[in-house]
N, C-alpha and C positions, 0 to 999 in steps of 0.2 A: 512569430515568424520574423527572421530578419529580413530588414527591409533591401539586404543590397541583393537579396538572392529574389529574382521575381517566382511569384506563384505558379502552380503547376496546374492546370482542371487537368483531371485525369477523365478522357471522354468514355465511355462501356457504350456497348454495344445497342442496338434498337431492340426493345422486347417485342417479340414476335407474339398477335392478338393470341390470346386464349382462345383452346376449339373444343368445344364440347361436340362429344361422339356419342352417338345412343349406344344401347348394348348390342345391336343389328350391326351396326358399323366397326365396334370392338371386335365382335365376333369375325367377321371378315378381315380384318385385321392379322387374327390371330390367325384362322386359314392360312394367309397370306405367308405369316411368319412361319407357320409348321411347314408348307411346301415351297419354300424359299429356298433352305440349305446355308441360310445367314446367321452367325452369330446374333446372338440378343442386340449387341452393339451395333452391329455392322446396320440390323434391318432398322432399327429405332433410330439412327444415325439417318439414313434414305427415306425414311417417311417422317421424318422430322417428331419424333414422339423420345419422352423421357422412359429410360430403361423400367424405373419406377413403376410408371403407370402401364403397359406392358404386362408386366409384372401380377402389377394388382388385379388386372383384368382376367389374365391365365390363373389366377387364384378363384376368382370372382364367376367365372365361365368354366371353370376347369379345364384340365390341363391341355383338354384334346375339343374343342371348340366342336360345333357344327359343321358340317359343310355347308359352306356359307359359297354358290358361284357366282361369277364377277359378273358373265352374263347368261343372259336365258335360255335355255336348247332350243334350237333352230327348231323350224316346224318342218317337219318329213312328211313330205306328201307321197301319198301311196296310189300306181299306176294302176290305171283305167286294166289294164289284162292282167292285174296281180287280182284285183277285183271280180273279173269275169273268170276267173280259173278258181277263185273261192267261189262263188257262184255255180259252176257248174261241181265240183265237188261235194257241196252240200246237198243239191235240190236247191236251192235259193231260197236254205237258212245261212243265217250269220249271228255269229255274237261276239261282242266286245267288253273287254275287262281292262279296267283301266283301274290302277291303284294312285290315289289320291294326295296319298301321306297320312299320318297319323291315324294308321289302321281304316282309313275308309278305302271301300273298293267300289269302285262304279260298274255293274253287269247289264249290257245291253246286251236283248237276244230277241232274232225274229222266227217265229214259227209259218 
């Protein structure tokens, strides 16, 4: 180096910690990025993730993920006369079917 020219540090930028994401959290990710309407760039650019891994993960979960929602469905509470008008409909039977996921179905019934 010559000594009449002074030295340069060239500074780079802060690396941003490393984040590991389960497959739960990819998953949702990828939701995010199929009903977004963002380029690969655009949305990996906004959530701060490498095109790369993206990538790897739509490989890795395939191409059309789960439906993974952000949050829980509301609880819908059912009116006191939506009640008494099944009630008198029946005779005062009732039954309820409730599907679970993964092919379970819950059947409640009163005789």
């Amino acid at each position: 180096m010559n000594e009449s020219q002074p030295s340069q540090l060239v500074k780079s930028k802060p690396r941003r910690p490393r984040v590991t994401r389960t497959p739960e959290q990819w998953a949702e990710l990828l939701y995010k990025f199929e009903s977004s309407g963002l380029t690969q760039q655009a949305f990996c650019k906004q959530y701060r993730i490498s095109t790369g891994s993206l990538y790897k993960w739509r490989e890795k979960l395939g191409n059309h993920p789960p439906h993974v929602p952000a949050e829980p469905a509301p609880f819908v509470e059912i009116g006191q006369d939506l009640i008494n008008d099944q009630a008198a409909d029946s005779e005062s039977n009732w039954q309820v079917e409730l599907e679970l996921g993964k092919g379970v179905i819950l059947r409640l019934r009163s005789f």
